[in-house]
C-alpha positions in Angstrom: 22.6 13.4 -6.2 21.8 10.4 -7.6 22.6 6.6 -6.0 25.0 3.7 -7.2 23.7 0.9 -4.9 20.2 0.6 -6.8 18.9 -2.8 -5.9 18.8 -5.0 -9.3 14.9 -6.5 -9.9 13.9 -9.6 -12.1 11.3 -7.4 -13.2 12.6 -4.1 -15.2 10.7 -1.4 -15.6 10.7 0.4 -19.4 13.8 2.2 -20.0 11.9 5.4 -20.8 10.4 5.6 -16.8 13.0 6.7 -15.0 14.7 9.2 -17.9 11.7 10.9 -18.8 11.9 14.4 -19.0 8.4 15.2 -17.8 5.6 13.3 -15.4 2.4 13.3 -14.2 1.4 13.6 -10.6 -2.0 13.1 -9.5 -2.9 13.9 -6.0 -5.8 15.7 -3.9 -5.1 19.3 -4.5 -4.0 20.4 -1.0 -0.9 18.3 -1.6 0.4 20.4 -4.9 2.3 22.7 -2.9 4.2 19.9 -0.6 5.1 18.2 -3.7 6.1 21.2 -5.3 8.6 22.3 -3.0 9.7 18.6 -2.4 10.7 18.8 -6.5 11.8 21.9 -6.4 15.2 22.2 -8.4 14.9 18.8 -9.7 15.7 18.2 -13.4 12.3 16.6 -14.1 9.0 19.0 -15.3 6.2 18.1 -13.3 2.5 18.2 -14.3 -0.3 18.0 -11.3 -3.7 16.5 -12.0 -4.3 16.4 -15.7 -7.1 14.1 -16.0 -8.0 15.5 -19.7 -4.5 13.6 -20.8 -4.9 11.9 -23.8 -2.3 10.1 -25.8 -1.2 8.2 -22.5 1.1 5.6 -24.2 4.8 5.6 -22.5 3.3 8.4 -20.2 4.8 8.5 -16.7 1.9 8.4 -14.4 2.8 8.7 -10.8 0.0 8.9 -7.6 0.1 10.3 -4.0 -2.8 9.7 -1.5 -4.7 7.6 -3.9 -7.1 6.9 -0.9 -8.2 10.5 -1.5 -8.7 10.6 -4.8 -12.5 9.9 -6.2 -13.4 6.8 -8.1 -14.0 9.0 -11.3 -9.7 10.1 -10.1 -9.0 6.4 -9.5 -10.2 5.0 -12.2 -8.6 7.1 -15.1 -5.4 5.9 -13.3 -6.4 2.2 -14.2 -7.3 3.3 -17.1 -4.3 4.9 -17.8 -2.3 1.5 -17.1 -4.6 0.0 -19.4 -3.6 2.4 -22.2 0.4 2.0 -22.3 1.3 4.6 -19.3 3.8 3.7 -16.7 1.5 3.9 -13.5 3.4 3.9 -10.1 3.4 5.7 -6.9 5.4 9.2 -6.8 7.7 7.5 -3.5 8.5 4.0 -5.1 9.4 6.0 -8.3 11.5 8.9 -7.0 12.8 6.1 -4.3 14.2 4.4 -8.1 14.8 7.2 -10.1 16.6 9.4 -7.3 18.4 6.3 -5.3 17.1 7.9 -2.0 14.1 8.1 -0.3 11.8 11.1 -0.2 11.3 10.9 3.3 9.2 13.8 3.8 6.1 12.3 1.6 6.2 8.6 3.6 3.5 7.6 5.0 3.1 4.8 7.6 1.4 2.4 4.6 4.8 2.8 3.0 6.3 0.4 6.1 3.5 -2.0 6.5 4.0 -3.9 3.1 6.9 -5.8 5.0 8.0 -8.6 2.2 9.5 -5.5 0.6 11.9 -5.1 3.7 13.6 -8.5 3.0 16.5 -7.6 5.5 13.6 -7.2 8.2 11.3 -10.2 7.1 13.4 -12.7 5.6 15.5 -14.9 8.0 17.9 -16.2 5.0 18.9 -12.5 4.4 19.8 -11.9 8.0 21.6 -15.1 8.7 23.4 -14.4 5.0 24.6 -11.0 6.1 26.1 -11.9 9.7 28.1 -14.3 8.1 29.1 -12.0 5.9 29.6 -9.6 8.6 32.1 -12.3 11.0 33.9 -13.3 7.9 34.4 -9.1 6.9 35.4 -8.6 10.2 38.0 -11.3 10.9 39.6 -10.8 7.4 39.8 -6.8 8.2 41.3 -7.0 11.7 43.8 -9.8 10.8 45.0 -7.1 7.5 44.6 -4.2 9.3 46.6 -4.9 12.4 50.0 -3.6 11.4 47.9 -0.3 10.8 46.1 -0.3 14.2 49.4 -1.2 16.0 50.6 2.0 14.7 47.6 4.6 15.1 47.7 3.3 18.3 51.2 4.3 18.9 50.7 7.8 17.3 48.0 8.6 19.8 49.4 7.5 22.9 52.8 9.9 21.6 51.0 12.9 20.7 48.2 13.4 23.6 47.8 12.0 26.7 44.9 10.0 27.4 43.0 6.4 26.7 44.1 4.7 23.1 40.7 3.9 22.8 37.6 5.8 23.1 34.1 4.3 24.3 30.9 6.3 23.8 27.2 5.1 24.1 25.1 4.4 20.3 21.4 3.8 20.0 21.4 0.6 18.1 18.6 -2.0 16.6 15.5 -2.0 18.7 16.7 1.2 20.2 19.6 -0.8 22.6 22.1 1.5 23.5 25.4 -0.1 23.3 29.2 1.1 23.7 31.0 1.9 20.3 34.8 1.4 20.4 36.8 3.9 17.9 40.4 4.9 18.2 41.0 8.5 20.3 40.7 11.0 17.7 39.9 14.3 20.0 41.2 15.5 23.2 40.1 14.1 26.7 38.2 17.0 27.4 36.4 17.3 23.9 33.2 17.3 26.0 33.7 19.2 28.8 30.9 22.2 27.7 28.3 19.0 27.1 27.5 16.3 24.4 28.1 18.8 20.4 28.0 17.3 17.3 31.7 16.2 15.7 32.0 19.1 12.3 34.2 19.0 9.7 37.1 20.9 11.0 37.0 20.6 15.2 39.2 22.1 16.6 38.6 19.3 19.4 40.2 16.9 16.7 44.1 16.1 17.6 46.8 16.2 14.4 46.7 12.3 14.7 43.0 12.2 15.2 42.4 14.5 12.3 44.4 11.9 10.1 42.9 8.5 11.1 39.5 10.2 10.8 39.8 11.5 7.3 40.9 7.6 6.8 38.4 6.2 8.2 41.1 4.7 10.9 39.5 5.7 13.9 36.3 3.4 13.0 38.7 0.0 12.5 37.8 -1.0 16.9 34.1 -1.3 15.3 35.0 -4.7 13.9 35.3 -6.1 17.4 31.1 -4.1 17.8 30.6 -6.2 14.7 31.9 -9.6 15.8 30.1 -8.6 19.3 26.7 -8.7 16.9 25.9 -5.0 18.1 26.9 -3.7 14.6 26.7 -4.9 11.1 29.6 -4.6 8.4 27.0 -2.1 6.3 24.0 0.0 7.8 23.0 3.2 9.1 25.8 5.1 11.2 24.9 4.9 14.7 24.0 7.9 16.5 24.0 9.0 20.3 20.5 8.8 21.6 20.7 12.6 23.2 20.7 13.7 19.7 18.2 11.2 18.2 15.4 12.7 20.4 15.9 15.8 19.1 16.2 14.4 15.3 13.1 12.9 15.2 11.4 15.8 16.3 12.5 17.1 12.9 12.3 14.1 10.6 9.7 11.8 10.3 10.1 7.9 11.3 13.6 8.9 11.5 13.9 5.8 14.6 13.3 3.1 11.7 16.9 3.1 10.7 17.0 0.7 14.1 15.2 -1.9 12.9 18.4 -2.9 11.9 22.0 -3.1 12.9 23.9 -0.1 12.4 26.8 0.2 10.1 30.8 0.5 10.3 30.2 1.5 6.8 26.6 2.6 5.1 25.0 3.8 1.9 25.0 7.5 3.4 28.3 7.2 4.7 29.3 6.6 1.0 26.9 9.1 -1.0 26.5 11.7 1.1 29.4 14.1 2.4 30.1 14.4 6.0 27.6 17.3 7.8 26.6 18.0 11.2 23.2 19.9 10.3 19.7 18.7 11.0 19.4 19.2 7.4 22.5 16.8 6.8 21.1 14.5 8.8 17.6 14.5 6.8 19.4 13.8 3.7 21.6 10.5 5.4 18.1 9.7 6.3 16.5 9.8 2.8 19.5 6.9 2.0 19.5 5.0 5.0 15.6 4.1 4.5 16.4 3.7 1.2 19.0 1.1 1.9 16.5 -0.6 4.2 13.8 -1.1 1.9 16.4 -2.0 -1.1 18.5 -4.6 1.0 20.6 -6.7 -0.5 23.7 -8.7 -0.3 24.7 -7.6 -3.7 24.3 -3.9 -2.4 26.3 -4.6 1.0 29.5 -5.9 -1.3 29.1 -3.0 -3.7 29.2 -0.3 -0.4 32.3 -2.2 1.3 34.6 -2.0 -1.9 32.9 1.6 -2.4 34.1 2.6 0.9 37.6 0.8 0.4 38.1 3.4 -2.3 36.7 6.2 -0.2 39.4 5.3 2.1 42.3 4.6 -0.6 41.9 7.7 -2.2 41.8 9.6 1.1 38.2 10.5 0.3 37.2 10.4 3.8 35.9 12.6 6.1 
């Protein structure tokens, strides 16, 4: 599954890196086997701990745990840089080749190099993207009015109940704040207890099951966004009942709030929808990715994505 949004970099890396057919992985042995099943079913052959390589020009050369390593270890890695091989760390270059982030190999070094979370470090890029966000906004409610006016109509005709439906999110910093989205279930959709939404509820009304699969239902966000407790693009935001039981499962999974969520997101767009822990690993992998790879290039190229999505019925 393979990313559009890749962030674009003054400096490029050879074209060979990221196509090669074959790399080299050096590691402390206990880690083989975690790596192995972490590239298992990728379309890349994987070599562990060759340190008799010769030949190492245009070699792909990737490390995990270098700390671990010996110096003799360490220093054939230099050398190999030295020598025309493409030295790297295995996260930053599956993070580039795969367009996600392998979430189950981070570490906590991987989050203290901040300057490479410019949405997090970089007041320019935050001030850049709520104006970006206001200006979204406005220009989406004004267009999109005639459209609300009528899914609003539709659900008051078909069930009754609110228009509107308010729930608590977990959003940056961990504040929990009330979404807005238009009614798409019936009133007692939550009568047995707080479930996960799957792809064909039968709690989902006719009307509901429309403006969901059009992304309708998520237009009263704008007014979270204008609010400033959401942001145009970011990571959806999730009920905190079911984070603590997510990051039980996946690692550092409460860094997607360092930063607004999203109306829209990178794993909204490249991901299909799921209600699995296992689905909600993989959103993970892109919604660090999208983190670390900020940009406002990348939030432009995920609105118009999703516009599309939402065109072509592509929805949920």
């Amino acid at each position: 599954m393979v990313n559009k949004f890749k962030k674009s970099k003054s400096f490029k890396a050879p074209k060979y890196a990221y196509k090669a057919k074959e790399i080299y992985v050096y590691c402390p042995n206990d880690q083989v086997d975690v790596i192995q099943e972490v590239l298992a079913g990728s379309d890349v052959k994987v070599v562990f701990n060759d340190y008799h390589l010769t030949n190492l020009d245009q070699k792909v050369i990737t490390h995990f745990e270098n700390t671990r390593l010996s110096n003799d270890e360490r220093e054939f890695l230099v050398s190999a840089t030295e020598y025309g091989a493409w030295v790297e760390p295995l996260v930053s270059y599956l993070d580039e080749r795969c367009g996600y982030t392998e979430v189950s190999l981070l570490k906590s070094s991987y989050f203290l190099h901040q300057k490479a979370f410019s949405i997090l470090s970089t007041k320019r890029t935050q001030r850049a993207k709520r104006v970006i966000d206001i200006f979204s906004a406005l220009i989406l409610l004004v267009l999109t009015a005639p459209i609300s006016v009528i899914a609003a109509l539709m659900i008051k005709l078909e069930s009754p109940g609110p228009i509107f439906y308010r729930q608590k999110r977990t959003g940056q910093y961990n504040i929990e704040f009330d979404v807005i989205k238009f009614r798409s279930m019936r009133t007692d959709a939550e009568k047995g207890g707080a479930q996960w939404a799957t792809k064909n509820d039968s709690r989902v009304t006719k009307v509901g099951k429309f403006i969901r699969k059009t992304r309708i239902d998520e237009l009263p966000q704008l007014l979270n966004v204008l609010k400033g407790e959401m942001s145009m693009v970011g990571p959806r935001p999730e009920r905190e009942i079911f984070i603590e039981t997510l990051e039980n499962e996946i690692k550092y999974y409460r860094f997607r709030h360092a930063v607004k969520p999203g109306v829209t997101g990178l794993a909204q767009v490249s991901y299909p929808y799921g209600a699995s822990v296992q689905d909600a690993i993989w959103k993970h992998k892109y919604d660090i990715h999208y983190i670390k790879h900020h940009s406002t290039y990348i939030d432009l190229k995920i609105m118009l994505h999703t516009v599309k999505v939402v065109v072509m019925g592509m929805g949920r």
